[in-house]
TIKOLLO-706886 format. One record per atom (N, C-alpha, C): residue number from 1; residue in one letter; x, y, z; atom name. Coordinates in nm, 2 decimals, padded with zeros to 4 digits. Layout:
BEGIN
NODE     k   r        x        y        z    a
NODE   NUM   a        X        Y        Z   CA
...
***
This chain:
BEGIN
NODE     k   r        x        y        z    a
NODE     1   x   -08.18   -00.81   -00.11    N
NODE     1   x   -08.09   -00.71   -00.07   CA
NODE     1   x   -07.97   -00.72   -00.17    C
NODE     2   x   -07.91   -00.58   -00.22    N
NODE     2   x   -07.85   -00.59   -00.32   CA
NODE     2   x   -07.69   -00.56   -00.29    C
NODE     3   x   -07.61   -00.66   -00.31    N
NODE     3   x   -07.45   -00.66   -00.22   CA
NODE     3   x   -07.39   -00.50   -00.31    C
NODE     4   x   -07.32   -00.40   -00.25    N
NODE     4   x   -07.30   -00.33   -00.29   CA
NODE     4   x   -07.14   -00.38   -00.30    C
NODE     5   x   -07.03   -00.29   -00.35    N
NODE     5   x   -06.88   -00.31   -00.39   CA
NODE     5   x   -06.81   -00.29   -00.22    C
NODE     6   x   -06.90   -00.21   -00.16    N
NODE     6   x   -06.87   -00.20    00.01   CA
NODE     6   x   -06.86   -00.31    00.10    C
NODE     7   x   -07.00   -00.37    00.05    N
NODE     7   x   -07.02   -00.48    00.09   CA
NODE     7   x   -06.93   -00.64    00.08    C
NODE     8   x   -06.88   -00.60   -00.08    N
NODE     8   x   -06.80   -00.75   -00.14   CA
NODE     8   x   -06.62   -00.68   -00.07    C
NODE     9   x   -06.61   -00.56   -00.07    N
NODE     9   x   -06.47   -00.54    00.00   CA
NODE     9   x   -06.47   -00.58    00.13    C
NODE    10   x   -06.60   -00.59    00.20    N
NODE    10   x   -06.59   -00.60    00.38   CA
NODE    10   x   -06.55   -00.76    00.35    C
NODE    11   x   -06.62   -00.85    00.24    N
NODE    11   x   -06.63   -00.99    00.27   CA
NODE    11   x   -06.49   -01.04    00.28    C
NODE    12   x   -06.43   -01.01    00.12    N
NODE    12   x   -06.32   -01.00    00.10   CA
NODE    12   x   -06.23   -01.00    00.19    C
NODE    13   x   -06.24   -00.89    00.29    N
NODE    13   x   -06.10   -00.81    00.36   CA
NODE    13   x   -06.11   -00.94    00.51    C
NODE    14   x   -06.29   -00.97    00.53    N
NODE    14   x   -06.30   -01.09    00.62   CA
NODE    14   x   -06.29   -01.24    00.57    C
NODE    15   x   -06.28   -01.31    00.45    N
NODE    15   x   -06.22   -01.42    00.43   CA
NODE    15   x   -06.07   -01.40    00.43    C
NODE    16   x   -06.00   -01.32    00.36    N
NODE    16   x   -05.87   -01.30    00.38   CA
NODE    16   x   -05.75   -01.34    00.51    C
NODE    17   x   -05.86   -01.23    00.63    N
NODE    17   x   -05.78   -01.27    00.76   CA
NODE    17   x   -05.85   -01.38    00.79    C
NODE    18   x   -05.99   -01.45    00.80    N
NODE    18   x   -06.00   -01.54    00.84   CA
NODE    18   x   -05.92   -01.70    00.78    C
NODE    19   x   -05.91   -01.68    00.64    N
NODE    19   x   -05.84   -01.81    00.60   CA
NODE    19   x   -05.71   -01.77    00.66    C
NODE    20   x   -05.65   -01.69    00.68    N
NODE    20   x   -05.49   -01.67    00.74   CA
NODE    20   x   -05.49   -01.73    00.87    C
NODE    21   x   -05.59   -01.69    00.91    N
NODE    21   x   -05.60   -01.76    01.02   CA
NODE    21   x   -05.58   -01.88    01.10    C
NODE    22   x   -05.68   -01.93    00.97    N
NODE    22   x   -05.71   -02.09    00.98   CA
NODE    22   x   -05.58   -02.15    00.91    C
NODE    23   x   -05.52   -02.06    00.82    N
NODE    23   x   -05.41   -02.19    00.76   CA
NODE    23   x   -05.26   -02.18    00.86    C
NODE    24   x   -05.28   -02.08    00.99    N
NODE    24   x   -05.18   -02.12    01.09   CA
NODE    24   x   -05.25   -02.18    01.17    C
NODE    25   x   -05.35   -02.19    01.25    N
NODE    25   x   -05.45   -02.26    01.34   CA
NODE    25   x   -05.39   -02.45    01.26    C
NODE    26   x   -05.39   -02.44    01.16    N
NODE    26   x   -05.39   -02.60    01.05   CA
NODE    26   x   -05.22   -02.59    01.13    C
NODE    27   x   -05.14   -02.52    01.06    N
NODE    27   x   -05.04   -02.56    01.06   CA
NODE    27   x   -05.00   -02.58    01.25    C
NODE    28   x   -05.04   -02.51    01.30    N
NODE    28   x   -04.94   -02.51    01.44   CA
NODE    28   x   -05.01   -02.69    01.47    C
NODE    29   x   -05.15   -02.69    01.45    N
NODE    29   x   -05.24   -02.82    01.50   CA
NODE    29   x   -05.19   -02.94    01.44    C
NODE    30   x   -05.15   -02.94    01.31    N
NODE    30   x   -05.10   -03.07    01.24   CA
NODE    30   x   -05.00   -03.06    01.23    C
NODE    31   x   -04.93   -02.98    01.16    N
NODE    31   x   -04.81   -03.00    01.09   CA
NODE    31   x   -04.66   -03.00    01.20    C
NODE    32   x   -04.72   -02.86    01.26    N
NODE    32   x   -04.58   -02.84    01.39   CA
NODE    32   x   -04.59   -03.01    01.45    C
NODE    33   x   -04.75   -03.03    01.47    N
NODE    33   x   -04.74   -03.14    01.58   CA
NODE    33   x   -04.70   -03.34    01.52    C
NODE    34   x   -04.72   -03.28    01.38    N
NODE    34   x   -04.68   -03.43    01.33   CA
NODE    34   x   -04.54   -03.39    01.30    C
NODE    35   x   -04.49   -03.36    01.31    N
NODE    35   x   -04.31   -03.37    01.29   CA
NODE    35   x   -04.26   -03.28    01.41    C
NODE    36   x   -04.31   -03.24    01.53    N
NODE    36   x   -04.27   -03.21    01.65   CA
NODE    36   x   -04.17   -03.31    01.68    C
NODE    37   x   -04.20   -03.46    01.69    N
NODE    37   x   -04.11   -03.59    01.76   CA
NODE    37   x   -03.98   -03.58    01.69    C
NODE    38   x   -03.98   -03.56    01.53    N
NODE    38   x   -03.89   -03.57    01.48   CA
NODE    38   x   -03.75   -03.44    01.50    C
NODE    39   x   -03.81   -03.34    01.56    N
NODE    39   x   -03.73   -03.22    01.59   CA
NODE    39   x   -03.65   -03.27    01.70    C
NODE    40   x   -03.59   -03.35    01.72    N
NODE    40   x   -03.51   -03.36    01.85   CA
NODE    40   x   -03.40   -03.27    01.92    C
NODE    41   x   -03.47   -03.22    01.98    N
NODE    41   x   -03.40   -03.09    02.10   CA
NODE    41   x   -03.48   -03.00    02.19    C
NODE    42   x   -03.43   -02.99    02.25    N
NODE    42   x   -03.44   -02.96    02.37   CA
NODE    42   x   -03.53   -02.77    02.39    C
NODE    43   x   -03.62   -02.75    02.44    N
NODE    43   x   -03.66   -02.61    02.44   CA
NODE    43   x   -03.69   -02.57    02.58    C
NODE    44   x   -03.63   -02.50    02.62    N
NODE    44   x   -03.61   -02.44    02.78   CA
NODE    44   x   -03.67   -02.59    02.85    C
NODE    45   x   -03.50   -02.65    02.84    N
NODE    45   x   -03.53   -02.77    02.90   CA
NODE    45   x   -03.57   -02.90    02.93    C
NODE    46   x   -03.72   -02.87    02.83    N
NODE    46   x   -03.78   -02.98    02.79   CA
NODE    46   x   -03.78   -03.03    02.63    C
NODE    47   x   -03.83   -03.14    02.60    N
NODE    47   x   -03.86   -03.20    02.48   CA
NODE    47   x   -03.88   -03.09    02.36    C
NODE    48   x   -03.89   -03.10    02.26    N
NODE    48   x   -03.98   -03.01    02.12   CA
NODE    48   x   -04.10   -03.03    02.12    C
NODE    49   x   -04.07   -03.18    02.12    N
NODE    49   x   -04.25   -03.25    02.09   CA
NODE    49   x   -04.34   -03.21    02.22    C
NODE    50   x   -04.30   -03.20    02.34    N
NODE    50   x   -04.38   -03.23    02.45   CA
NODE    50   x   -04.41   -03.09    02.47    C
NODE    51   x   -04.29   -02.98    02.44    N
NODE    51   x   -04.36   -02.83    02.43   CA
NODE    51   x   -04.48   -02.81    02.35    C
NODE    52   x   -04.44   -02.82    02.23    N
NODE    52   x   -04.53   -02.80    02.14   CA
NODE    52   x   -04.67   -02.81    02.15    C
NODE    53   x   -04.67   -02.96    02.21    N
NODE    53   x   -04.80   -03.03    02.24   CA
NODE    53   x   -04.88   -02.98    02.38    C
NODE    54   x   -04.79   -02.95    02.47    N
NODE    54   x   -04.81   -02.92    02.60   CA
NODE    54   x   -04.87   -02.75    02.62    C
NODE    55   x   -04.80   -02.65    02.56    N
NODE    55   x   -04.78   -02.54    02.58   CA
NODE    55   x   -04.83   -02.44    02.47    C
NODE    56   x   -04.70   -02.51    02.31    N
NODE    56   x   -04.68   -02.39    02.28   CA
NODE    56   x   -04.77   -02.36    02.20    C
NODE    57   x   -04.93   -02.50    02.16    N
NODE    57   x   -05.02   -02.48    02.08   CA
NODE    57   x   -05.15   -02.40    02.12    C
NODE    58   x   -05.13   -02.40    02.28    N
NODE    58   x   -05.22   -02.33    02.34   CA
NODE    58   x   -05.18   -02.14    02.37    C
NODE    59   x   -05.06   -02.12    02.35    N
NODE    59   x   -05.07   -02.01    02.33   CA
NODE    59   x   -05.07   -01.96    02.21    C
NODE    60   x   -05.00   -02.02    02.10    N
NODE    60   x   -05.08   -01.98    01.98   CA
NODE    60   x   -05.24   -01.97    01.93    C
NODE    61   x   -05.26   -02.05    01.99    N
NODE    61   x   -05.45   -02.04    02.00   CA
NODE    61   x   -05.50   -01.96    02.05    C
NODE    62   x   -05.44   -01.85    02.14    N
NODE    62   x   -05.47   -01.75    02.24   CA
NODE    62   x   -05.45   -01.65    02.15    C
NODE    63   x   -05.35   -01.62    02.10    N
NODE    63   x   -05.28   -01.50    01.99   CA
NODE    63   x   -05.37   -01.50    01.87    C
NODE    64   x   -05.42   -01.65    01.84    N
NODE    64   x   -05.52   -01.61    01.68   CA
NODE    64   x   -05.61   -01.55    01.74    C
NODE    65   x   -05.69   -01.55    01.86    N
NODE    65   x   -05.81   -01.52    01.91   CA
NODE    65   x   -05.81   -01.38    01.94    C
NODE    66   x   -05.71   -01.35    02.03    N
NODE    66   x   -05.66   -01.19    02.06   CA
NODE    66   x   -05.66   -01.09    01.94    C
NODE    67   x   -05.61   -01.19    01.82    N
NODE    67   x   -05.50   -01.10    01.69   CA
NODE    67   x   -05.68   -01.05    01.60    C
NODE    68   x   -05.77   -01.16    01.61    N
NODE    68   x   -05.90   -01.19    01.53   CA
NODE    68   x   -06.00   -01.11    01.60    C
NODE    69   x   -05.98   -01.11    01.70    N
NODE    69   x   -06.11   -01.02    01.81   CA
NODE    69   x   -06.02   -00.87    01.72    C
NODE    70   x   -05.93   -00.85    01.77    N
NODE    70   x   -05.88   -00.67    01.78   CA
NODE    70   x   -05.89   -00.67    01.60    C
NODE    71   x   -05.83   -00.73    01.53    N
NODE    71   x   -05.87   -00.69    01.33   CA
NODE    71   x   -06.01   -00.68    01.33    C
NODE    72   x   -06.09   -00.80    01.38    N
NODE    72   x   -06.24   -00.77    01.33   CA
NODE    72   x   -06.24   -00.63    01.38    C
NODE    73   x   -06.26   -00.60    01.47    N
NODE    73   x   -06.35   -00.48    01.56   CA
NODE    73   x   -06.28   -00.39    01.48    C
NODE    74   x   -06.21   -00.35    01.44    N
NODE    74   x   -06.12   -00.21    01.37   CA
NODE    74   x   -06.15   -00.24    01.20    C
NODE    75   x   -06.17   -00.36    01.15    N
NODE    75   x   -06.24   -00.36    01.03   CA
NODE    75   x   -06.40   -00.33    01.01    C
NODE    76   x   -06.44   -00.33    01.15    N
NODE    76   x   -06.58   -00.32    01.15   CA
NODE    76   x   -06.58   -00.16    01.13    C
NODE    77   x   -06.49   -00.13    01.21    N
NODE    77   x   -06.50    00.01    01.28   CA
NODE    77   x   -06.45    00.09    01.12    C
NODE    78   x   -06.40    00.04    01.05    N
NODE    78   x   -06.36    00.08    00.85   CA
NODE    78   x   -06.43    00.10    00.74    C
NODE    79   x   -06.54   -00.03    00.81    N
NODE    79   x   -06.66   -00.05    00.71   CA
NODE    79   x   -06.79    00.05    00.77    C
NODE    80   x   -06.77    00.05    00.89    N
NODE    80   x   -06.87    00.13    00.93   CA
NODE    80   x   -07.01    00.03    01.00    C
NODE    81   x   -06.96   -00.08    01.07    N
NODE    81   x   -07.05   -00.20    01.08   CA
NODE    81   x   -07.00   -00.24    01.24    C
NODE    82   x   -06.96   -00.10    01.28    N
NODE    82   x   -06.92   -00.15    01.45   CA
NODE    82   x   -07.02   -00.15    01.51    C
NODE    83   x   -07.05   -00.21    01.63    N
NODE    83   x   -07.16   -00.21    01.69   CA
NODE    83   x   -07.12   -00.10    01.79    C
NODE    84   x   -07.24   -00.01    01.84    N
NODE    84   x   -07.27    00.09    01.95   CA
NODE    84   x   -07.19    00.07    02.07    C
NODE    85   x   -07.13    00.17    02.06    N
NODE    85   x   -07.06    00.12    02.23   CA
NODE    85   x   -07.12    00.21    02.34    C
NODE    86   x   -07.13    00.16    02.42    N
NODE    86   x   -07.23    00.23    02.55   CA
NODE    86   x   -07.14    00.26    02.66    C
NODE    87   x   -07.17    00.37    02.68    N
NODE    87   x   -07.10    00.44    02.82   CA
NODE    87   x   -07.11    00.38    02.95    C
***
C-alpha cells in the first residue's frame, strides 16, 4: 500500500496531538507530583501535595481522555476516516 501526502498529513496531525498529550500526561504524573511536597500551601483547604496526588491528577486524566476522544473523532471526520454512524 502506497502512503499517499493525505495519508502522512493524517499521521502527522495524530502524532502531534498524541505526543502533546503525553508530554502533559508525563508532566502532571511526575513532575507536578515530585515537587508537589515542596509547594507548601494550602489549596481549598487542604495540602498541594495531597491534592495533587489525591484529586487533581485524576481529573486531569479525565480531560486528556475527553479533549483525545473529541480531536480524534473531528480529525477523523477531516481526513475522511470517520467511522459510519448508525441511526
Amino acid at each position: 500500500m502506497q502512503l499517499t501526502e493525505r495519508h502522512l498529513a493524517y499521521w502527522r496531525a495524530l502524532l502531534k496531538k498524541t505526543g502533546l498529550l503525553l508530554a502533559i500526561w508525563f508532566v502532571v504524573t511526575f513532575v507536578v507530583g515530585y515537587y508537589a511536597e515542596s509547594l507548601a500551601f494550602d489549596f481549598f483547604g487542604w495540602p498541594f501535595a495531597f491534592w495533587v496526588g489525591a484529586q487533581g491528577a485524576l481529573v486531569v486524566y479525565v480531560l486528556i481522555i475527553a479533549y483525545y476522544a473529541k480531536t480524534m473523532n473531528q480529525l477523523d471526520k477531516e481526513f475522511g476516516v470517520a467511522e459510519a454512524e448508525e441511526d
